[in-house]
KEVORO-836772 format. One line per 2 residues: their letters; for each residue x, y, z of C-alpha. Coordinates in steps of 0.25 Angstrom, whole numbers, always signed. Layout:
BEGIN
A	X Y Z ~ ...
//
This chain:
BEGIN
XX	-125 -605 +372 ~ -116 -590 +368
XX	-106 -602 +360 ~ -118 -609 +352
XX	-124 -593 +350 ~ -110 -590 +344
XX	-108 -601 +336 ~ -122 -601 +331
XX	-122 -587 +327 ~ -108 -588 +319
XX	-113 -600 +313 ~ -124 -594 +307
XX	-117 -582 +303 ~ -107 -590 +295
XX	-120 -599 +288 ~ -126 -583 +283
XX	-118 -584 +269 ~ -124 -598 +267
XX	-138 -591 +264 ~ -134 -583 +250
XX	-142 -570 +251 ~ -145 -572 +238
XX	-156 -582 +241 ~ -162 -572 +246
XX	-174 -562 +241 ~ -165 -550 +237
XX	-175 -541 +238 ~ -172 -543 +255
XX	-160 -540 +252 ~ -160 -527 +245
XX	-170 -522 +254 ~ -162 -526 +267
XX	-150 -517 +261 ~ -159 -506 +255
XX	-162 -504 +271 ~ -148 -504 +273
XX	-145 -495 +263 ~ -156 -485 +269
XX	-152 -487 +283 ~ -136 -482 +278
XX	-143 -470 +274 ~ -148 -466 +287
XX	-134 -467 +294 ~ -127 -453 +288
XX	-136 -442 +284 ~ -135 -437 +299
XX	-121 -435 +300 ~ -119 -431 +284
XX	-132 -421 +284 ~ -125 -411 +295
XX	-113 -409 +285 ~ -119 -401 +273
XX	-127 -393 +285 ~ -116 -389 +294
XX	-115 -375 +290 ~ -129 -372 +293
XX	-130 -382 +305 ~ -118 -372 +313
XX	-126 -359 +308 ~ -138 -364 +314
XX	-131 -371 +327 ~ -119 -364 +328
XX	-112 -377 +329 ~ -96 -376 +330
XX	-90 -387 +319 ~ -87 -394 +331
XX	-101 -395 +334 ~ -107 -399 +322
XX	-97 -410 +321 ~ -106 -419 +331
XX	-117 -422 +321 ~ -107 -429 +315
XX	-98 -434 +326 ~ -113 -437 +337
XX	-119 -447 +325 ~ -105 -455 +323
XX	-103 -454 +337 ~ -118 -461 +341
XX	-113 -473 +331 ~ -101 -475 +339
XX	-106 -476 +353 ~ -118 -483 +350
XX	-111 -492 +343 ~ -104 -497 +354
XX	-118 -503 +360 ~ -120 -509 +348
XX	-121 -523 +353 ~ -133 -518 +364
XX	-139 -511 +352 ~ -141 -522 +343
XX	-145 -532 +354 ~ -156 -522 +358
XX	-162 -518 +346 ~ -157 -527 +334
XX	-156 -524 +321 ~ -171 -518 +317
XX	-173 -510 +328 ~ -158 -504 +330
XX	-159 -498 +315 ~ -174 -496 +316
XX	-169 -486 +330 ~ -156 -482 +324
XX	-165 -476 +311 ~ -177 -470 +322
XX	-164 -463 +331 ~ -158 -458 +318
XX	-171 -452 +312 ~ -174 -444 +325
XX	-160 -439 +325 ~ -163 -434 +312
XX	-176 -428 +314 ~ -169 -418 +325
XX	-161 -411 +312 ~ -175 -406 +307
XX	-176 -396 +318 ~ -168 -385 +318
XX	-154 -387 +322 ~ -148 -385 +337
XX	-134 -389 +341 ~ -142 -398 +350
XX	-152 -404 +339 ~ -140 -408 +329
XX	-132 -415 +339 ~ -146 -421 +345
XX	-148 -425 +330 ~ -134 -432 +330
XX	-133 -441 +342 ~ -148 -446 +340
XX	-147 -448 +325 ~ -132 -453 +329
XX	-138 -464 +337 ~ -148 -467 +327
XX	-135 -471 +317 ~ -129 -476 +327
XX	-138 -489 +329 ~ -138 -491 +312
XX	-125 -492 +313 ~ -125 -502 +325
XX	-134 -512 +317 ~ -131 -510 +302
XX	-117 -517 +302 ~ -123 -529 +311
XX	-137 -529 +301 ~ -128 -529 +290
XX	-118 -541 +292 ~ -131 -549 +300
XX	-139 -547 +284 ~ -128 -548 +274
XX	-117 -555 +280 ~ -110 -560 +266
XX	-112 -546 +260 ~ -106 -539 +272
XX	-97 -529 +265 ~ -106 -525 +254
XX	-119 -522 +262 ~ -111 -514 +274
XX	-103 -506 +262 ~ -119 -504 +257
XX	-125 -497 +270 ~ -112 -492 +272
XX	-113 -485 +259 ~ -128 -482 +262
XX	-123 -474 +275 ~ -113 -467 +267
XX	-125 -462 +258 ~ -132 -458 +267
XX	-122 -449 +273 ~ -122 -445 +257
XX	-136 -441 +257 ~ -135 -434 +270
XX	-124 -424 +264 ~ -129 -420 +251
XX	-144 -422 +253 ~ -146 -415 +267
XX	-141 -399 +259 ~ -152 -403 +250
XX	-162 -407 +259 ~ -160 -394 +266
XX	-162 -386 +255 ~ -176 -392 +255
XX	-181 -390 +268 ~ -184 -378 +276
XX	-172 -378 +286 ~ -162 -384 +280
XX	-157 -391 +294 ~ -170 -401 +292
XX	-162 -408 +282 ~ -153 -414 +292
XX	-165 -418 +298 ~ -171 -424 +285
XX	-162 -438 +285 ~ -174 -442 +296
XX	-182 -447 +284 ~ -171 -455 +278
XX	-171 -463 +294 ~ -187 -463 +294
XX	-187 -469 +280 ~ -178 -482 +284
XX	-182 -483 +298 ~ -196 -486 +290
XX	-190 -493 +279 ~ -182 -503 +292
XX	-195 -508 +296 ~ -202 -511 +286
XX	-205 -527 +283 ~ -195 -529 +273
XX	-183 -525 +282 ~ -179 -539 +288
XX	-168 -536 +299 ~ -162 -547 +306
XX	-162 -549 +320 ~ -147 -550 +327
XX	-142 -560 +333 ~ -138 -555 +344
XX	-127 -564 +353 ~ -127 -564 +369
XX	-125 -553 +373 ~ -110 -559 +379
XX	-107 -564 +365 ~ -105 -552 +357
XX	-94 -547 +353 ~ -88 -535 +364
XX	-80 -529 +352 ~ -71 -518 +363
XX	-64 -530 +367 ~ -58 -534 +353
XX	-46 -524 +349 ~ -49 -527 +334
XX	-66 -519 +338 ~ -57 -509 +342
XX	-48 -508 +331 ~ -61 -509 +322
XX	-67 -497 +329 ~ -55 -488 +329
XX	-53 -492 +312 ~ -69 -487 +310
XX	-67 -474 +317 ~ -56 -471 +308
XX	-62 -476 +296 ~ -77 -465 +302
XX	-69 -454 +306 ~ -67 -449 +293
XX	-81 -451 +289 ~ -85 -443 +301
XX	-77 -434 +299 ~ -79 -430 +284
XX	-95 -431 +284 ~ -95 -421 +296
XX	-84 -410 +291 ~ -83 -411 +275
XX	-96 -402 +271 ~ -92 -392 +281
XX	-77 -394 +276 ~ -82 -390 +261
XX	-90 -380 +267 ~ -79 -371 +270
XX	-75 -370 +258 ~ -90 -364 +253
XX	-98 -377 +250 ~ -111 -376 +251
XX	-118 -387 +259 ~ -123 -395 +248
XX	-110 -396 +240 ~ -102 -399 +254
XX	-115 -410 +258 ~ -112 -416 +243
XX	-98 -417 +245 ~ -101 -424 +259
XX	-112 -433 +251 ~ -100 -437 +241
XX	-92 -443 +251 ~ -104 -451 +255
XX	-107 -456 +242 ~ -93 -460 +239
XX	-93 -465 +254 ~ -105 -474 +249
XX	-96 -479 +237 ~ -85 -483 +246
XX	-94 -492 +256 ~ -100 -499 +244
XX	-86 -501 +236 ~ -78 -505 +247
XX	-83 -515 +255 ~ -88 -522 +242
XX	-72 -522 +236 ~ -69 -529 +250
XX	-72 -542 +249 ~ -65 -550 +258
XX	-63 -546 +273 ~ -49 -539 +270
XX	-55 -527 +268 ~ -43 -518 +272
XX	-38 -512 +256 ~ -52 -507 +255
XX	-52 -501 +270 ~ -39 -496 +264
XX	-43 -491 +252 ~ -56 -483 +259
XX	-45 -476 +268 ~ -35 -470 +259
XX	-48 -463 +251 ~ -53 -457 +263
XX	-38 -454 +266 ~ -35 -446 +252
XX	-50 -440 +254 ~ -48 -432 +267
XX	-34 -428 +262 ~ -41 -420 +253
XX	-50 -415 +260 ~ -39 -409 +270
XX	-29 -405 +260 ~ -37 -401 +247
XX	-51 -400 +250 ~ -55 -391 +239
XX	-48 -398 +228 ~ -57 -411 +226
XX	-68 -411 +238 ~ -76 -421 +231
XX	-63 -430 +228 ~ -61 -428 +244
XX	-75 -433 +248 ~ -76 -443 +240
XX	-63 -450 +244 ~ -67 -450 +258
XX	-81 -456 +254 ~ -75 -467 +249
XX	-66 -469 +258 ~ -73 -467 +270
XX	-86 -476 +264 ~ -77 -487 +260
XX	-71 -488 +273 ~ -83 -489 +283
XX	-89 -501 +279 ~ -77 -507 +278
XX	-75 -506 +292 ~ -88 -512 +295
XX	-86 -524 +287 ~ -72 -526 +293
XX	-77 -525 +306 ~ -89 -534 +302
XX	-79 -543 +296 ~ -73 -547 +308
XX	-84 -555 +314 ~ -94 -564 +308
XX	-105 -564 +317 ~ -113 -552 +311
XX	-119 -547 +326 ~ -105 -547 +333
XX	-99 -542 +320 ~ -110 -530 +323
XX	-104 -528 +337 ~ -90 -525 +331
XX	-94 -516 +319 ~ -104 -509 +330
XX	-92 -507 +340 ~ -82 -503 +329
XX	-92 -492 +325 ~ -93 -488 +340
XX	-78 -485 +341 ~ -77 -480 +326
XX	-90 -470 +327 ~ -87 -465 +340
XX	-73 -461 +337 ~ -76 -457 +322
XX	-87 -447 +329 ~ -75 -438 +334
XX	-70 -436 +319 ~ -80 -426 +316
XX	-78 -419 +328 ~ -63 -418 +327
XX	-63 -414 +313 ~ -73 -401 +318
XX	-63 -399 +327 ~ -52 -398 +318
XX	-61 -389 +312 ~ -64 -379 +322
XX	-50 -378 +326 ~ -44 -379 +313
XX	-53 -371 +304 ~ -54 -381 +294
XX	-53 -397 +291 ~ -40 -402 +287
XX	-37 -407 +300 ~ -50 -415 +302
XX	-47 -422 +286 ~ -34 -426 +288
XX	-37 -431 +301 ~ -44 -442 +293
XX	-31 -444 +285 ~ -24 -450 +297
XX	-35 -458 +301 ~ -36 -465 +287
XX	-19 -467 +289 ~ -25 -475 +304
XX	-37 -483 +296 ~ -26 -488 +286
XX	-15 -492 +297 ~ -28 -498 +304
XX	-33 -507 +292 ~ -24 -517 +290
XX	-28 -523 +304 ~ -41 -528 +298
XX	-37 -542 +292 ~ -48 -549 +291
XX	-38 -563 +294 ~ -38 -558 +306
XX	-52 -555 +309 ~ -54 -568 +315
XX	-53 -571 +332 ~ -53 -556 +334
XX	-66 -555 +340 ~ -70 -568 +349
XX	-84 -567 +350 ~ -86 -581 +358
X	-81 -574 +370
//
């Protein structure tokens, strides 16, 4: 029975192409990715809202830098760990109900930042609304290569670019925001309404979510046992901890050097913008599985961007951001499709982008917390940017390993 299910299951997958979606009513279509679009959105403002506000978030809590660095380090950490159940999650609650949950934890999370700020409110705020993420990010990946199978790289770089919007709009709208509100800590809490807004819109008719297919339970794919998961896992911290880091530390950075929190929370929305330029440009240039130059290519930007940032910070902060934008937002969709290139079935596919995330989140986490830690022992940041330097030398010596020739046989899935 578990060889007919196998063979049943990878048959069909192979027969999805056959069906053009062009046949199809585009209006579905559009709709299905509009959701995606707004579901990106939803997956930064918590981490990129503190950024702009740190200043006023340690006068009111006395937080060390230390400190604040967990509402950063707490959200990325939450995708790590839970990703690792991803497998229970899935089969426990599907496809609808895991977002529709992942969208109700996120939205409370955020409603705890409209009341006034307490060491134990923020870091409250950032392990819920951290969970909250963490199950988008479990079903998104698997949703996306289950719908658009022969557009896998263009509609991943598409949320992925949505994602880095939203981590746009959390940056430069949330000093706005707060200027309109009668404690200007509320605005952290405002990003609730953007959650509410699609967790309505997600269950509404139109919204047609297919149901996984889930396999036996002793079918699917147990990627700790594979060395190529591991690798995948060790790759995507790598690739996150300079995102981590530089979302958490690069408005406070400027703000040493008399920024105010609006023009520091623009500079942080810059990178996101650009970030959003690199996840829609760069998967689309890789068209074939070798996707390696590009991955490349992402890496030595990001590279040339914190070296600025450490050795001539004043000099062209906006070249700065906008390098590590588009490097950084090239790069993590890339690694998604790679890992989703590797196997074809699009659930056990899920299992391994879930797990690589589990390892890569959980270990990327620590970046900001280091870099605060530099920060308070150093008085200043240039250890924590050149830190990234060398990581970006290990992502390039890691790179070349993932020939998609060799993709094949390295995950037996009969067993």
């Amino acid at each position: 029975m578990s060889k007919v299910w196998f063979l049943q299951t990878r048959g069909n997958n192979l027969q999805t192409p056959s069906t053009p979606e062009t046949q199809r009513s585009k209006l579905p279509l559009l709709l299905g990715l509009l959701v995606l679009v707004l579901l990106g959105l939803n997956l930064r403002p918590l981490l990129t809202s503190v950024g702009p506000l740190t200043e006023e978030l340690q006068t009111i809590t006395r937080l060390s830098f230390s400190e604040v660095s967990l509402l950063t380090t707490l959200p990325i950490l939450m995708i790590g760990l839970m990703a690792l159940f991803a497998g229970r999650v899935t089969t426990a609650l599907g496809y609808k109900q895991g977002i529709g949950l992942g969208l109700l934890i996120l939205c409370a999370g955020l409603i705890t930042r409209l009341f006034e700020p307490t060491n134990v409110s923020l870091i409250s705020s950032a392990l819920i609304g951290g969970v909250g993420i963490a199950l988008l990010h479990i079903v998104i990946p698997e949703l996306t290569k289950q719908k658009y199978l022969n557009r896998l790289g263009r509609v991943t770089g598409l949320w992925s670019a949505a994602l880095m919007g939203g981590a746009a709009l959390g940056a430069v709208a949330t000093p706005w925001v707060a200027n309109l509100l009668p404690e200007r800590f509320q605005a952290l809490g405002s990003w609730s309404l953007l959650a509410l807004l699609v967790l309505v819109i997600w269950y509404l008719p139109f919204n047609r979510v297919p149901i996984a297919s889930i396999p036996p339970r002793h079918l699917l794919l147990r990627a700790h046992r594979y060395p190529r998961a591991w690798l995948l896992g060790i790759y995507f911290a790598l690739v996150n901890a300079g995102y981590a880091g530089f979302i958490a530390w690069v408005a406070p950075f400027y703000a040493e050097f008399d920024w105010p929190a609006q023009k520091a929370g623009n500079l942080l929305a810059l990178f996101s913008l650009v970030q959003v330029i690199g996840a829609l440009l760069l998967p689309a240039l890789s068209r074939t599985q070798d996707r390696r130059f590009w991955l490349m290519a992402a890496v030595l930007t990001q590279m040339v961007g914190f070296a600025g940032l450490s050795w001539f910070p004043t000099d062209a902060p906006w070249l700065w951001s906008a390098l590590c934008g588009f490097g950084l937002g090239g790069a993590f969709p890339l690694c998604i499709v790679i890992a989703l290139d590797h196997i074809d079935n699009p659930v056990q596919a899920g299992r391994l982008v879930s797990f690589m995330q589990g390892i890569g989140f959980t270990f990327a986490s620590l970046m900001p917390l280091l870099t605060g830690w530099f920060r308070d022992v150093s008085g200043d940041y240039s250890l924590g940017w050149q830190l990234h330097i060398i990581i970006g030398v290990l992502i390039l010596l890691i790179t070349w390993r993932f020939d998609p020739k060799a993709y094949k046989g390295l995950f037996n899935l009969r067993e």
